[in-house]
Backbone bond lengths (Angstrom), bond angles and torsions (degrees), N, CA, C in turn:
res aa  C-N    CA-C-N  psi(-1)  N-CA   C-N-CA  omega(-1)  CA-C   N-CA-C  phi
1 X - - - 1.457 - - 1.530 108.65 -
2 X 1.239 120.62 122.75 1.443 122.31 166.89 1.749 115.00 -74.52
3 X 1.187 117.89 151.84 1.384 123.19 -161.54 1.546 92.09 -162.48
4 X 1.410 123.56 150.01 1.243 150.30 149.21 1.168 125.14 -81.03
5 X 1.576 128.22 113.49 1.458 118.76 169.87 1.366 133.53 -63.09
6 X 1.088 121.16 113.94 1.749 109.52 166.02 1.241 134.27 -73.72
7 X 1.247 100.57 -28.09 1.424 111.40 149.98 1.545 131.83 -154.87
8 X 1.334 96.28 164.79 2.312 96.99 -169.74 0.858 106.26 -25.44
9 X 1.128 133.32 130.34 1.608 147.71 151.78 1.512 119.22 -108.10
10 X 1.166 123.24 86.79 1.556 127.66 178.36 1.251 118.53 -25.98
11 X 1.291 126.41 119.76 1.519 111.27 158.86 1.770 95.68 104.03
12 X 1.701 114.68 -24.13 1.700 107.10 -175.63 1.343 87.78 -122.29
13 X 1.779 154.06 -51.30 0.801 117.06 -144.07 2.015 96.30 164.54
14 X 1.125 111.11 177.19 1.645 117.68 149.83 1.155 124.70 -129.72
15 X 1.528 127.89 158.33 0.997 150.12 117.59 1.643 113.01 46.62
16 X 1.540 115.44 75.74 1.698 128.30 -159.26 1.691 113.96 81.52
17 X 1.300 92.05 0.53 2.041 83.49 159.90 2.031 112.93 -82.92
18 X 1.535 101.82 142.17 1.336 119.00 168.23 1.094 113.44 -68.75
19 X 0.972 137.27 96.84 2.182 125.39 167.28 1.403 105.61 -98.44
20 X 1.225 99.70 159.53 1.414 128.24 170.61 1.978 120.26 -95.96
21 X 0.799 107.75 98.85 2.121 113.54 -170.23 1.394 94.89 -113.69
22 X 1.708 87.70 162.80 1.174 115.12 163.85 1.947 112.49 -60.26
23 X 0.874 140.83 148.33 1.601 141.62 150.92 1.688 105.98 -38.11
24 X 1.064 141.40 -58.81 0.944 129.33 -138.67 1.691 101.57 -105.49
25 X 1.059 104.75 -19.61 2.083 129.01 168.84 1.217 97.11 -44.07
26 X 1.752 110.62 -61.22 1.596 134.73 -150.91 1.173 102.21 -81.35
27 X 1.777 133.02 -51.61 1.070 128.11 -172.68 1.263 122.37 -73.03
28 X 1.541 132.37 -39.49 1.335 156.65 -150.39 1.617 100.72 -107.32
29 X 1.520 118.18 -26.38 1.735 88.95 -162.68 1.848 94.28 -150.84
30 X 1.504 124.09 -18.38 1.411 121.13 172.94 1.598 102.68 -101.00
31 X 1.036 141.68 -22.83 1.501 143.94 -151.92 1.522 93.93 -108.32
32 X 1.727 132.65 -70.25 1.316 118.07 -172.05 2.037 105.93 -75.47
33 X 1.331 145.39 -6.62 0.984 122.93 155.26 1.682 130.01 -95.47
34 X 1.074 85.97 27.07 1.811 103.95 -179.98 1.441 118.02 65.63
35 X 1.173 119.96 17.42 1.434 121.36 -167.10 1.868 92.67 -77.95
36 X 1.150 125.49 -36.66 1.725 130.59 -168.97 2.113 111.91 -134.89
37 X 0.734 91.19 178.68 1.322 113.19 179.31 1.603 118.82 -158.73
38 X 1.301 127.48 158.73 1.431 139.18 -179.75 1.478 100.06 -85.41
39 X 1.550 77.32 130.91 1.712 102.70 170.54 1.019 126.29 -36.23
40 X 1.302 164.34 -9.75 1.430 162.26 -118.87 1.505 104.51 -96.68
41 X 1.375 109.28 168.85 1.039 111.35 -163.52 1.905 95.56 -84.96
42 X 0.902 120.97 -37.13 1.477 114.39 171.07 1.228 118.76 -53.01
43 X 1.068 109.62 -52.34 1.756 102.96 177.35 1.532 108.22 -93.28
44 X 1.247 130.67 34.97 1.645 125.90 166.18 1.823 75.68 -113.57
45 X 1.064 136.29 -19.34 1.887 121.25 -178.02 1.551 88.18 -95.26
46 X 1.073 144.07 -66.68 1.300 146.77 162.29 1.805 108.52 11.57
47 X 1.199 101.45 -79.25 1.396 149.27 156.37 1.619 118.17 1.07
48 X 1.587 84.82 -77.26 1.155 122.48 -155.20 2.010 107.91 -96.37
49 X 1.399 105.84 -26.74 1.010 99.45 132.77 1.841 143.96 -64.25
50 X 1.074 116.58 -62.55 1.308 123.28 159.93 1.448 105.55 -27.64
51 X 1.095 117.77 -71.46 1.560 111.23 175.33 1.947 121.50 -38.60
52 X 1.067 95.48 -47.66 1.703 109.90 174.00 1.450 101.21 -43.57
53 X 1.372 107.76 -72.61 1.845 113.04 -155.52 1.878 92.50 -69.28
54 X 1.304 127.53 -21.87 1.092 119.57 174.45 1.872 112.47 -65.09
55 X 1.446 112.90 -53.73 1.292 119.92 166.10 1.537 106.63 -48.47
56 X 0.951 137.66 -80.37 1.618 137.19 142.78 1.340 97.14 37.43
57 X 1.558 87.50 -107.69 1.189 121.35 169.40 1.945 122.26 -1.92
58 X 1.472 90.45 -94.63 1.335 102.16 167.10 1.566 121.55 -43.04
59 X 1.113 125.58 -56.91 1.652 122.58 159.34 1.572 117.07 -28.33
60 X 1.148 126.27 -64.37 1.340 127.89 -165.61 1.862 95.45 -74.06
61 X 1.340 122.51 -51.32 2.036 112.63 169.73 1.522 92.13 -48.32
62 X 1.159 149.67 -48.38 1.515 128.65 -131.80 2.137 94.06 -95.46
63 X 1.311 88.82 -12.45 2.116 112.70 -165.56 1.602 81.90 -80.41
64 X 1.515 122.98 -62.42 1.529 125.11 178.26 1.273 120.85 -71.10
65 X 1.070 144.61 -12.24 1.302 137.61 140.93 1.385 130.84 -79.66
66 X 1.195 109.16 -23.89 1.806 102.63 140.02 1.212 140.97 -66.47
67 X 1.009 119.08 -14.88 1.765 140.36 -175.42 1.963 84.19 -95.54
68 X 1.058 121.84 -35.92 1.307 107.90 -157.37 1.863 96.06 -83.96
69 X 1.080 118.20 -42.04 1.158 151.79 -134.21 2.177 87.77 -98.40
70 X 1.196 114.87 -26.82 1.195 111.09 176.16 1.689 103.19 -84.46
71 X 2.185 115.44 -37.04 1.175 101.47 -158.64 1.610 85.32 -87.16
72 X 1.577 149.98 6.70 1.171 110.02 156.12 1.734 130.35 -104.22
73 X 1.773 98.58 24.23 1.363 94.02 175.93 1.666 116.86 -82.70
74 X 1.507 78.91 144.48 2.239 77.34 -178.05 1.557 100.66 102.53
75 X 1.676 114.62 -16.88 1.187 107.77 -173.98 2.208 124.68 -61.55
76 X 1.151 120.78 148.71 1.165 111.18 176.15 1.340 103.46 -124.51
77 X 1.253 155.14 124.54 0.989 159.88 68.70 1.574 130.98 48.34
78 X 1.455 137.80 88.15 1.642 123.81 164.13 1.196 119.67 -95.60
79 X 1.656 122.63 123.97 1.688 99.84 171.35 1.601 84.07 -121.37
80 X 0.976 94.68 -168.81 1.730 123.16 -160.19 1.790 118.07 -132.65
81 X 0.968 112.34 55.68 1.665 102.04 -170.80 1.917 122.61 -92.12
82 X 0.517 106.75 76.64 1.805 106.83 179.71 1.319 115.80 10.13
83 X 1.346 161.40 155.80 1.448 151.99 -163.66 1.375 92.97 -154.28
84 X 1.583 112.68 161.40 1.409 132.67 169.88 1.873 101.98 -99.50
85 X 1.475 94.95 -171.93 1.619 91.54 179.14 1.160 136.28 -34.87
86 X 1.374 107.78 -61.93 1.588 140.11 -164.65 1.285 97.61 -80.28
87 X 1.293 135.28 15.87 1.336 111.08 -159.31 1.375 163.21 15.33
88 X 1.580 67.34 57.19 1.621 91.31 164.25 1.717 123.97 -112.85
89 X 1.248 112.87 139.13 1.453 108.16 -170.49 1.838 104.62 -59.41
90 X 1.552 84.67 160.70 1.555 84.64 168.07 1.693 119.86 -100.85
91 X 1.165 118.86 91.13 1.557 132.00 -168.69 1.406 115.11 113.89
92 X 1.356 136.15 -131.00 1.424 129.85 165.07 1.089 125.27 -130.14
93 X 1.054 154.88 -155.34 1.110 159.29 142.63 2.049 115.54 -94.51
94 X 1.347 126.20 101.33 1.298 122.32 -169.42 1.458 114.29 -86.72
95 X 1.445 102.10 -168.92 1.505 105.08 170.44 1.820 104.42 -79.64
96 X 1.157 95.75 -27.35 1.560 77.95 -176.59 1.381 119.72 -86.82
97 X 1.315 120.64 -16.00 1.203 104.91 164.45 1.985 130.86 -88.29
98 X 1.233 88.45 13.09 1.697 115.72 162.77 1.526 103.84 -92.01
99 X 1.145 134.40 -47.88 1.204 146.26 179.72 1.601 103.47 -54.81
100 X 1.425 112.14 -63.09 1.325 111.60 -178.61 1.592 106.85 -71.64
101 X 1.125 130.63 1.21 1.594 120.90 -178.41 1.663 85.86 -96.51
102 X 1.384 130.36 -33.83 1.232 112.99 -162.09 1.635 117.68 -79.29
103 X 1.606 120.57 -18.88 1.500 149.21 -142.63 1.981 71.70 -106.44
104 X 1.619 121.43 -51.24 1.649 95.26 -178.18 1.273 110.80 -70.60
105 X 1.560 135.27 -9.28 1.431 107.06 163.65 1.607 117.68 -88.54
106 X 0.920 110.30 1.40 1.565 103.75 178.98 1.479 113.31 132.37
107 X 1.793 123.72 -20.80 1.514 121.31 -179.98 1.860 121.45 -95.19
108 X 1.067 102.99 116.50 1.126 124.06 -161.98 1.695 93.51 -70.65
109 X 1.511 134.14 84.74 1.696 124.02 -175.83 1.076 99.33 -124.14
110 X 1.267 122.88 148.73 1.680 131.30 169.65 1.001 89.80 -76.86
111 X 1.465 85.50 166.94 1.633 94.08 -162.87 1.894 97.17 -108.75
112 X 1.471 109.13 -10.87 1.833 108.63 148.65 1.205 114.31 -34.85
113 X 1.180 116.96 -51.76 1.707 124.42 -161.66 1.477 122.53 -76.40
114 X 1.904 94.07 11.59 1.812 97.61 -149.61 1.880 82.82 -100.91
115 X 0.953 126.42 118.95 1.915 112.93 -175.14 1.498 104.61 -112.62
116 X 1.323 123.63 115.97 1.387 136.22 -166.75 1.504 103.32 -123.31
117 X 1.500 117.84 126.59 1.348 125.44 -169.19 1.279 110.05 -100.91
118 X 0.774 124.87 -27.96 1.729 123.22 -167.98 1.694 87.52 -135.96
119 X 1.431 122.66 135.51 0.832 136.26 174.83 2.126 119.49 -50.48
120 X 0.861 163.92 147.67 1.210 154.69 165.26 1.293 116.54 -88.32
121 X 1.150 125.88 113.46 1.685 123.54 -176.30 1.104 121.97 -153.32
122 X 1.424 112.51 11.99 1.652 143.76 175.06 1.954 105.74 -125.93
123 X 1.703 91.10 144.12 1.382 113.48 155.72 1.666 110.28 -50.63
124 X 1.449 122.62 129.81 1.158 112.75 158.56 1.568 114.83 172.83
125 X 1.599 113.42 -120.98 1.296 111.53 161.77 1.442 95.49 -167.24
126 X 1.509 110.15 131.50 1.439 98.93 -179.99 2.178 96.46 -145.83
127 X 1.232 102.81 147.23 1.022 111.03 152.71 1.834 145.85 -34.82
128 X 1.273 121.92 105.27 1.084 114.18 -167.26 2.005 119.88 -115.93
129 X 0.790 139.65 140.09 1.711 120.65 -168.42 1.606 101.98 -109.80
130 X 1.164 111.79 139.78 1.740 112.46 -172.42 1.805 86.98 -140.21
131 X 1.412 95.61 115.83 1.523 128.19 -159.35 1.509 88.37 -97.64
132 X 1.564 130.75 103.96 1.538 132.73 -174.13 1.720 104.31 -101.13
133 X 1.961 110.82 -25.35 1.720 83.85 -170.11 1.538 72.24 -157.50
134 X 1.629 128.70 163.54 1.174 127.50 -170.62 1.627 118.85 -63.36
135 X 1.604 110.69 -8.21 1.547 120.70 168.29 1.078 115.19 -120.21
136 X 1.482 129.09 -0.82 1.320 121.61 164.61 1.039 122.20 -99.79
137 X 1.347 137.42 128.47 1.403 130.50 166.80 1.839 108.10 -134.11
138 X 1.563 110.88 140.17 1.297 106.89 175.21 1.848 103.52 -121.58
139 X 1.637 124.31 150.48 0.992 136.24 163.41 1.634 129.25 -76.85
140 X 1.067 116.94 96.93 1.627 119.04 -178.25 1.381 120.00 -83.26
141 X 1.220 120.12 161.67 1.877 111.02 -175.42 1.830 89.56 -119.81
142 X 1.200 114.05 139.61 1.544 145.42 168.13 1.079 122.38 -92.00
143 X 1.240 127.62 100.38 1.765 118.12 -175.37 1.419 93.08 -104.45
144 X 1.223 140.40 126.19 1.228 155.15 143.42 1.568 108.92 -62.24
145 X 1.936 129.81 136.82 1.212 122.14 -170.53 1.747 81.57 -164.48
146 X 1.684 89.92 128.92 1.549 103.76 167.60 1.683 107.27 -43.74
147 X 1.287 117.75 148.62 1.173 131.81 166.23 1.501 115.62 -89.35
């Protein structure tokens, strides 16, 4: 029996893929918990719309994270963290407190999105990557400054 997924199904497929099942797979255990539906030609347009406004969709986030992603290139960054002797900070510097330096100029970013490679635990300035859409990514600069 052919069936349409409604949603990921490990091991068969995602979300507007066609599979091929057993009858009794489809009737008994993908069809009454909503995981699939029957092929038909109504619900392969059904479908296939949904898929559209999803493509849609995603186009216009990937349009705003490029627009976003241009106004923070070039950007530099000040935080302020207190230091011990040697100068070294006391703790690190995180994503969230990059996050919250970015929210006082005006960009609203999770601070998930903030991707830091080498931990920060020195005075300095280092490079940081803030990941806005699964193909966009822009590079920010971090200035670390005794408090």
């Amino acid at each position: 029996m052919k069936v349409i997924l409604v949603q990921d199904l490990e091991g068969y497929g995602v979300f507007g893929d066609v599979i091929e099942v057993k009858d009794g797979f489809a009737n008994n255990y993908l069809i009454p918990r909503g995981i699939a539906m029957p092929a038909t030609e109504g619900n392969l347009r059904h479908i296939q719309s949904i898929l559209q406004q999803k493509m849609r969709k995603l186009e216009r986030e990937k349009e705003k994270a490029l627009n976003l992603a241009q106004a923070l290139k070039g950007m530099i960054l000040e935080i302020s963290k207190p230091i011990g002797e040697k100068g070294k900070l006391f703790g690190s510097v995180t994503a969230g407190d990059i996050a919250n330096a970015l929210k006082e100029r005006g960009f609203d970013i999770d601070r998930k999105r903030i991707i830091i490679k080498t931990p920060i635990k020195d005075v300095g300035i280092y490079t940081v990557q803030v990941r806005l859409h699964p193909q966009v990514s822009v590079d920010i600069k971090v200035e670390v400054k005794p408090a």
